[in-house]
N, C-alpha and C positions, 0 to 999 in steps of 0.2 A: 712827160715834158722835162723833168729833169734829169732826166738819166742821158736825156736826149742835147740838152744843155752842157752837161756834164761832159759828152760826147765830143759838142763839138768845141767848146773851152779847151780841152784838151788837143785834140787836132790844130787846133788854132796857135796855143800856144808851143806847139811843136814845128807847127809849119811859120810862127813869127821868127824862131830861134834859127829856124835853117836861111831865111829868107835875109837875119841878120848877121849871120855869119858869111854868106854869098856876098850880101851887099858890102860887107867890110873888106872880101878879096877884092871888087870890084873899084871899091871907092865909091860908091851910090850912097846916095844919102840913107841913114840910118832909122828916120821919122818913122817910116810906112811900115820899117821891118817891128820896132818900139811900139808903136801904137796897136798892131794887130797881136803883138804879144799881150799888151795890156787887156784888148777891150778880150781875150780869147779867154786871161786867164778869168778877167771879173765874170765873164758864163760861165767857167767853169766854176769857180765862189758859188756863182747864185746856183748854179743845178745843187753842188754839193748841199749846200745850204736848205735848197727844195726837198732834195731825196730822203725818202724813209729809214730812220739809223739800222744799219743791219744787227743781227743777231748774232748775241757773243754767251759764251760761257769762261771763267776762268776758274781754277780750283785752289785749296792751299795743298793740298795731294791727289797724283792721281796713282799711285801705288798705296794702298791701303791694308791693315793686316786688323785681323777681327780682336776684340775683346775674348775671357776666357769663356763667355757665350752665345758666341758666334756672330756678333753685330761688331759693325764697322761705321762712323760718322761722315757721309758723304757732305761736304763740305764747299761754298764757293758762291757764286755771283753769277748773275746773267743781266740781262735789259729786266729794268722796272717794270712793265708791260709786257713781257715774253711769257709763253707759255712753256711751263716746265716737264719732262717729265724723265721717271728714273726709271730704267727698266722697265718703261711700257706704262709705269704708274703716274698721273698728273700728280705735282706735288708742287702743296703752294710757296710761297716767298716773301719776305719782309722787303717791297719795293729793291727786287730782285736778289737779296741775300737771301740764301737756303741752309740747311743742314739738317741732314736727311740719314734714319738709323736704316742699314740695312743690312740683312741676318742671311746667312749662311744655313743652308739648309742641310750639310754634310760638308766633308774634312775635303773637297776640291774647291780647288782657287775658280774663281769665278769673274767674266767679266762684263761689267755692266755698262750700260750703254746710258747716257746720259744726254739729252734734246731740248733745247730750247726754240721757239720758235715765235717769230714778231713777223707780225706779215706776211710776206711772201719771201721771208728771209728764214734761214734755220742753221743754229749750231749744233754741233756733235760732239760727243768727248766721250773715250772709252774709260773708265775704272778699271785699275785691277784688283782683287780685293782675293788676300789671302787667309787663310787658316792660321791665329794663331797654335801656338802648341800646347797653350792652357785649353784652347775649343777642341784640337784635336782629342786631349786628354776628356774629354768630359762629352765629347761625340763617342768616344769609344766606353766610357762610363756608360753611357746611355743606352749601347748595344749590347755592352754586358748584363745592364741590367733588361733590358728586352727578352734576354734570351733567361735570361733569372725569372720573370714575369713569365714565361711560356710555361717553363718549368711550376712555377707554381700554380698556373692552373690545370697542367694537367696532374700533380701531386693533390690537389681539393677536387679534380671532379673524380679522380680515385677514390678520396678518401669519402667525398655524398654518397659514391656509389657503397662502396663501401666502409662503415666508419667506424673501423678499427682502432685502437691505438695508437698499432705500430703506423696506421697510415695517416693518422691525426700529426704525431710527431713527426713524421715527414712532411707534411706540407707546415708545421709552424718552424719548423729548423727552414726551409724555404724563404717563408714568408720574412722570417726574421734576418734572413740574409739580406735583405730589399734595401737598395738604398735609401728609399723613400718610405712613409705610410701610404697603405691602398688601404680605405674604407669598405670598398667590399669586399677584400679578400679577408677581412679582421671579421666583419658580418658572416661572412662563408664559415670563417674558420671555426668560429662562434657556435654557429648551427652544426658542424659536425663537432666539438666539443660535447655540446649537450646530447649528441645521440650515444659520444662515447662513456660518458659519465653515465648513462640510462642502460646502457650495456653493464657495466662495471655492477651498479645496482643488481639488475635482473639478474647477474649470475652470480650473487653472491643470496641475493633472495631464493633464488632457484636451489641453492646449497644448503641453506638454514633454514626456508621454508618457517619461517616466524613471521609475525604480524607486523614486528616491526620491520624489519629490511623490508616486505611485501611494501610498507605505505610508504618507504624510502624511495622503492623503484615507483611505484602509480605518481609520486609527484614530478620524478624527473621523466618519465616517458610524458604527461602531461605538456611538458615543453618541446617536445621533438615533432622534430616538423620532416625527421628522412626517416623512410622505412616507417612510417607508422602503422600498415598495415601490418608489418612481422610483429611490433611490438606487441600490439592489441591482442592477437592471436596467443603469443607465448604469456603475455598477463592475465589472459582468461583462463588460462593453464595454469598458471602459478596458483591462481588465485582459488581456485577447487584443490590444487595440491596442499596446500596451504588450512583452509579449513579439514583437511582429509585428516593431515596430522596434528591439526589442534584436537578431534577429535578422538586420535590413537593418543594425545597425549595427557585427555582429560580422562579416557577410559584408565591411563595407567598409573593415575594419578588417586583415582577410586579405586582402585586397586591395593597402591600402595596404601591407603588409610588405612583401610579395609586390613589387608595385614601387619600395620602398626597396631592398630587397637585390637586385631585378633592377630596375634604371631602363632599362626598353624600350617603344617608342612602346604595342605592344599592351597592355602590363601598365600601362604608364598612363593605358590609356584606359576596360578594365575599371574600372578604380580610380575614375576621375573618374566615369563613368556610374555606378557603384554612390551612390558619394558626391552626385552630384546627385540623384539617388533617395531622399533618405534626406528624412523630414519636417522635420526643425527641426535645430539644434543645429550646422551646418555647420562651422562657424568653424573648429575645430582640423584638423580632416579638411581642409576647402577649404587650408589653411593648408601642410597635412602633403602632397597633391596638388600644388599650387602647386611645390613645394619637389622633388618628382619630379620634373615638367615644367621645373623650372629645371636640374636635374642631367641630364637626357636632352638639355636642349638644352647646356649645357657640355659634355658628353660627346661630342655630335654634331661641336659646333667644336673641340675638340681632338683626334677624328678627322680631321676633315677638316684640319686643322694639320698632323696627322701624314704623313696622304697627301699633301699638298701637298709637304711636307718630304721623304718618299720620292721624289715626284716631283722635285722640284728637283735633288737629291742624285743620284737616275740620271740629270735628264739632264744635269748638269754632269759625270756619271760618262762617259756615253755621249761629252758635249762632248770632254772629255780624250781619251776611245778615240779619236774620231775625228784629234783633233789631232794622237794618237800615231801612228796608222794613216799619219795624212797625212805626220807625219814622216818614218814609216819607210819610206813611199813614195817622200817626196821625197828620203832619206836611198838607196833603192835606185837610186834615175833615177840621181844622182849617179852612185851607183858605178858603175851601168852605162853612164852615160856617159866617167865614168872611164878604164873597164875597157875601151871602143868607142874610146879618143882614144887612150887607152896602145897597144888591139890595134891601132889603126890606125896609130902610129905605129912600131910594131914594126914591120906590113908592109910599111912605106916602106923601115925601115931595112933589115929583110931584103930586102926588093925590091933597092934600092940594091947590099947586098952582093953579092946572087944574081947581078946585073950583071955583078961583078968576079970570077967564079967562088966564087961561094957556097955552104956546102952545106945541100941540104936534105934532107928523112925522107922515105923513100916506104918502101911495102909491095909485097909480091912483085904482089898483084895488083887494088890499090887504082889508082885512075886520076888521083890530086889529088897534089901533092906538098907537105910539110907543115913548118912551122917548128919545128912541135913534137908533142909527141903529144898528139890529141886525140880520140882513141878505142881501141877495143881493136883487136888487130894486131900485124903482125911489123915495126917499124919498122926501118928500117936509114939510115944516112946514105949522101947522095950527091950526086952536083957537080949545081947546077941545069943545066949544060947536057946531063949525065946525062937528068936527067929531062924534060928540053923535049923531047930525041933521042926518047924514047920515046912523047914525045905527051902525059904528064900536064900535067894543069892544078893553077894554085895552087889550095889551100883554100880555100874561101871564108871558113871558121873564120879560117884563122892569118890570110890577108891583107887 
């Protein structure tokens, strides 16, 4: 009705104005043309009046450029009552004032379509809404680090697969690159740390084979959560290696006592063959061996000082027997040449006497006649010419 009102208010007051313009060439009275203008315009008043307010949208910009993260403040006014929406999105309104963030999803200008709608009325309005150069820079930040982020996870599933070192330090020089923190790449990184530390252990365990790196490595393999079936494998191996040469090294250990408190060539040879038998760690042992082999060989030379020394000593012992022997040898020539020059000079002198009727010893029936007595018998004295008469001869003893 009022559109319809509207309609003809309008026709009306179009066809009073022509009607009063004809009538003024004509000179007709003016009234009829006046009046249909009036009552034409007042339906048009009241349609306008009647009809439902159309739908408006206004903006304070419709060229817009994004913040340095990628939104832009869609801004502006519709009907109180109008249904809004932005890019397809409803969006509400303070009794028709809006303002509305909209983000940019990459570095192209974009244009959004903007609709209000009352009734069976609807406005349009297009946005333009560009990239600033802060978003470009920081859209392209974000594909840098995208492609940073690829790289680092294929650098960590390297390094689960395998967790090396040199592939640990590759994915944390990565990770550190980031412009951001990622929590499970730090968790990841984390996990193959402790498999690489658990490495580091075991091959140093694996080298020195002591009990202590051995309980080094069991606490850090305890934590590893990659590869743990290699671990288990190689620490069941360590750990028999491990005892094998505690016990080469307790054997060479009794050993060494054994030839400290007996320093003799066999017990220090057990000693040293054990000890060069032993995998690693020689030093103190070679050192504590060494130190036998130096007391076996002192011992040897102040043996053999000693026997030299017995030696010397008997035969300077024997030197002196002999000197004395020879003394007393030469000490008996003497006397018995002595004892031969005295007896021989006795028999001169008994001779000489025996001459002048001297007397001498004989026995009843001994054949020698004697100066003196020198053997067993009945000696008796008597004139040597006594005993010439009878035929004895001198002794050979006395004379």
């Amino acid at each position: 009705m009022a559109y319809v009102l509207i309609l003809i208010g309008f026709l009306g007051v179009i066809s009073g104005i022509v009607k009063l313009i004809i009538d003024l060439f004509k000179k007709k009275p003016k009234k009829p043309a006046l009046m249909l203008g009036l009552f034409s315009f007042l339906a048009f008043v009241v349609g306008v009046v009647m009809a439902p307010p159309a739908a408006n949208l206004k903006f304070e910009k419709t060229q817009l450029e994004t913040n340095g993260y990628g939104a832009a403040i869609i801004e502006g006014s519709t009907n109180s009552k109008a249904i809004l929406t932005i890019a397809g999105i409803e969006v509400s309104h303070n009794e028709g004032v809006f303002s509305y963030a909209y983000e940019l999803s990459d570095i192209n200008v974009e244009e959004v379509i903007v609709q209000s709608v009352l009734d069976d009325s609807k406005a349009e309005e297009t946005i333009t809404i560009s990239p600033s150069e802060e978003f470009i820079a920081f859209i392209n930040e974000q594909k840098e680090e995208e492609e940073r982020v690829k790289k680092v996870e294929s650098a960590l599933a390297l390094a689960e697969k395998d967790p090396s070192e040199e592939n640990y330090d590759e994915a944390a020089t990565l990770i550190e690159s980031l412009a951001k923190e990622y929590e499970n790449f730090d968790q990841r990184l984390k996990t193959v740390y402790k498999s690489v530390e658990a490495e580091k252990a075991m091959a140093v365990a694996e080298k020195k084979l002591s009990k202590k790196s051995l309980k080094n490595a069991e606490n850090l393999i305890a934590a590893v959560s990659l590869n743990k079936n290699d671990f288990s494998e190689r620490l069941s191996k360590l750990q028999k290696n491990v005892q094998e040469k505690e016990a080469l090294f307790k054997a060479a250990e009794e050993a060494i006592v054994l030839a400290e408190k007996t320093p003799s060539d066999e017990n220090y040879k057990n000693a040293n063959d054990l000890v060069e038998s032993l995998p690693s760690d020689k030093g103190n042992y070679q050192k504590r061996v060494k130190e036998v082999k130096e007391t076996i060989q002192k011992n040897k030379e102040a043996e053999e000082k000693r026997i030299a020394e017995e030696k010397r000593i008997a035969e300077e012992e024997e030197e002196e027997e002999e000197e004395r022997v020879a003394a007393e040898q030469r000490a008996a020539e003497v006397e018995i040449a002595a004892q031969e020059a005295a007896q021989e000079a006795a028999a001169v002198e008994e001779h000489n006497h025996a001459e002048v009727g001297e007397t001498v010893l004989v026995t009843p029936t001994g054949s020698k006649y004697h100066v003196r007595k020198c053997g067993n018998g009945n000696y008796s004295p008597d004139t040597l010419d006594n005993a010439l008469a009878r035929g004895l001869e001198p002794c050979s003893k006395c004379y």
